[in-house]
N, C-alpha and C positions, 0 to 999 in steps of 0.2 A: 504494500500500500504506500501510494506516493504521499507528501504533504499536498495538501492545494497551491501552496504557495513556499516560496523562501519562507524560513523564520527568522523573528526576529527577536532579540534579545532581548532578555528584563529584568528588573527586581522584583520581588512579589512586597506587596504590603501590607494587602489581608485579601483572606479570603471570607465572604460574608454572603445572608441569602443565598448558602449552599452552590447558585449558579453565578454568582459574582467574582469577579478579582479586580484590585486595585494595584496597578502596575507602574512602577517607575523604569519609564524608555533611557535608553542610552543621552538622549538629550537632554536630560531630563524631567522631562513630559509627564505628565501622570495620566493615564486611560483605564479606561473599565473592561476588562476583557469579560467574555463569555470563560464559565468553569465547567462544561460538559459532564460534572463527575456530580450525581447523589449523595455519593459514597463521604465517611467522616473523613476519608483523607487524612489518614493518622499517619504524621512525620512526614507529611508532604505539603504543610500549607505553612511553616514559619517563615514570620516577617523577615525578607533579607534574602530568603533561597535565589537562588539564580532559577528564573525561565523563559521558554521559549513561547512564541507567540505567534500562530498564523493572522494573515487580512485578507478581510473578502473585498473586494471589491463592487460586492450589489448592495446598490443604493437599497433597498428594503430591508437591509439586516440593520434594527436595531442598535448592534452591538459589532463592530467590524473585527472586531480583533477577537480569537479563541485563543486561550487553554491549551497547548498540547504538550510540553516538556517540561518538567522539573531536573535540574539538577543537582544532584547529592554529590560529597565525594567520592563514594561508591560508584557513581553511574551514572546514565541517567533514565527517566522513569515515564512510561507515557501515562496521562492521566485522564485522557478525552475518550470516555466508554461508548460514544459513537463509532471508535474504530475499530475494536476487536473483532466483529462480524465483518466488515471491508477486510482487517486480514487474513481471518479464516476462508473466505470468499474465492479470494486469491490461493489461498494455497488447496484447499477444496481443487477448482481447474489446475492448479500444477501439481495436483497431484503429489504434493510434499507433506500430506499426511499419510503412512504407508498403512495404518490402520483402517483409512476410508478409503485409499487411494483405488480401489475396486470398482468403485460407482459412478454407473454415466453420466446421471442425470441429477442437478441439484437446482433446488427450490426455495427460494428465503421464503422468511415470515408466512408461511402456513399457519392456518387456521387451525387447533385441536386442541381435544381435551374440552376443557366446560366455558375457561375462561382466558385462554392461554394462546399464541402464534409460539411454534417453535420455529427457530432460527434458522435453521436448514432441514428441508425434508430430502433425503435421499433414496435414489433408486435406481434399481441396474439388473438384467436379465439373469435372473437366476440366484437373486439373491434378497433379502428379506427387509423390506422396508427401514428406515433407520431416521428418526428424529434424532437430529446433533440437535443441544442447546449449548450455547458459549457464555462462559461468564469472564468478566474483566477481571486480572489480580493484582493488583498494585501493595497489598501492604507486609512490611518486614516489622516484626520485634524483635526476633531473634538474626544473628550475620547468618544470613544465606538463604535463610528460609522464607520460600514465599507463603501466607493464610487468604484464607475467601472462609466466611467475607469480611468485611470490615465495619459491619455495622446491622441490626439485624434487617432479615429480611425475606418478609410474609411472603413476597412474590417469588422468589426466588424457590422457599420451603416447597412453594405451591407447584414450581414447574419440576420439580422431584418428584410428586408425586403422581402428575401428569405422565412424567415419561415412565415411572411403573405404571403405569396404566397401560403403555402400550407394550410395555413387553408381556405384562399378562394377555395383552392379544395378539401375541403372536410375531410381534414388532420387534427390530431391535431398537435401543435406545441409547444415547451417552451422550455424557454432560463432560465437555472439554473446557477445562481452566485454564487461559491465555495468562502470560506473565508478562505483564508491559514493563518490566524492569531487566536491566543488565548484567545486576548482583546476586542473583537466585542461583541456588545448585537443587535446593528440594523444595516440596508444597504439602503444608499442610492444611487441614480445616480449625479453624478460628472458634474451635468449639466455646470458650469462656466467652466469645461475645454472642454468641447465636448458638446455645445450644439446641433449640429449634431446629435449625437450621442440620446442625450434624447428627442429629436423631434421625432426619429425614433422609440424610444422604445412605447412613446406614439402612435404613429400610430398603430406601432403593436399589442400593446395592445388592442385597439379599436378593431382594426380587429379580437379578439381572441387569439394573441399571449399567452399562459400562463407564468409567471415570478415564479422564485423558488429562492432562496437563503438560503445557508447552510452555518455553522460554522465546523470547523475542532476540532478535537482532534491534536492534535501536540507533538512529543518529537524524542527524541535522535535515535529512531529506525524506527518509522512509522507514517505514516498519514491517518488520516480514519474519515469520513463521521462523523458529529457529528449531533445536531439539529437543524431545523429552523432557520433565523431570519427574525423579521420582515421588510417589508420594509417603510420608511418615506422617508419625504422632508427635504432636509436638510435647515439649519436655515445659509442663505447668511449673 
């Protein structure tokens, strides 16, 4: 996945109204960028980080400038959850998942389940239907280890349960955890802030649910699908 645009450098000043950021430009300048992210954004929103900043050029946005890079000294970290589905997208056609990498045909945002679109529907002659849902992973406590999620999250419980639905029928299903970060070797689940959340993954998993989790490649121009990581139990 390409950026839209060159980025451009910043300071962060706060982040506020969850989709807001107040950014000091290289010139000084102060602007309001868009924050793409729901998420608490834990160790990614102090005053002072160094980020990066796409511009749209259509006069009808609101807000010209986005949210897309935080840098750490570790890395750096993508933070805009509108992208993890454009990189999956991408790698989905290249064929750079070897675990999907079997199926012809791919379909975003499907309609299923009661109240739910999974992310990609997959399909391919001779083989058994496949809801991928993707989730975005941005946050570290521990060095190296990537958690999901970072804040709780009723919808997310819910599309677990959804995709044990379809492997009770017959379907396959998996939930792939994208790591927009540079610093990750492993990925764990965030059970202390959601254990909802990792109740439900375990259910699903009993059930069949498959689990994936990827690292990115990350810089100044694009973000693309990198390798595996393992998953553990994180150490309370």
């Amino acid at each position: 996945m390409q950026f839209p645009s060159t980025l451009i450098p910043g300071t962060l000043i706060k982040r506020y109204k969850r989709f807001l950021a107040d950014i000091t430009l290289g010139d000084g300048s102060v602007i309001t960028a868009h924050c793409a992210n729901p998420g608490a954004m834990t160790g990614l929103a102090m005053p002072g980080l160094p980020v990066w900043l796409s511009k749209s050029n259509d006069p009808k946005r609101k807000l010209a400038y986005s949210l897309e890079l935080v840098e750490l000294p570790t890395g750096l970290v993508g933070i805009n959850t509108a992208h993890p589905n454009r990189i999956v997208a991408k790698a989905l056609a290249e064929k750079a998942i070897p675990e999907l990498a079997a199926y012809s045909s791919v379909r975003p945002e499907m309609k299923y389940g009661e109240k739910s679109r999974v992310d990609f529907f997959l399909s391919g002659e001779g083989l058994p239907d496949c809801y991928l849902e993707v989730k975005n992973v941005h946050l570290v406590r521990q060095e190296g280890l990537a958690e999901f999620p970072d804040s709780v999250t009723a919808r997310g419980t819910r599309h677990l349960e959804d995709l044990g639905k379809m492997v009770d029928a017959g379907h396959r299903a998996v939930m792939l955890y994208l790591v927009q970060r540079t610093d990750c070797t492993q990925f764990a689940l965030a059970s202390d802030i959601d254990p909802a959340y990792a109740r439900a993954f375990e259910g699903a998993h009993a059930r069949g649910v498959e689990a994936l989790c990827y690292a990115t490649h990350l810089n100044m121009t694009s973000i693309t699908i990198a390798h595996p990581l393992p998953f553990v139990k994180r150490d309370d």
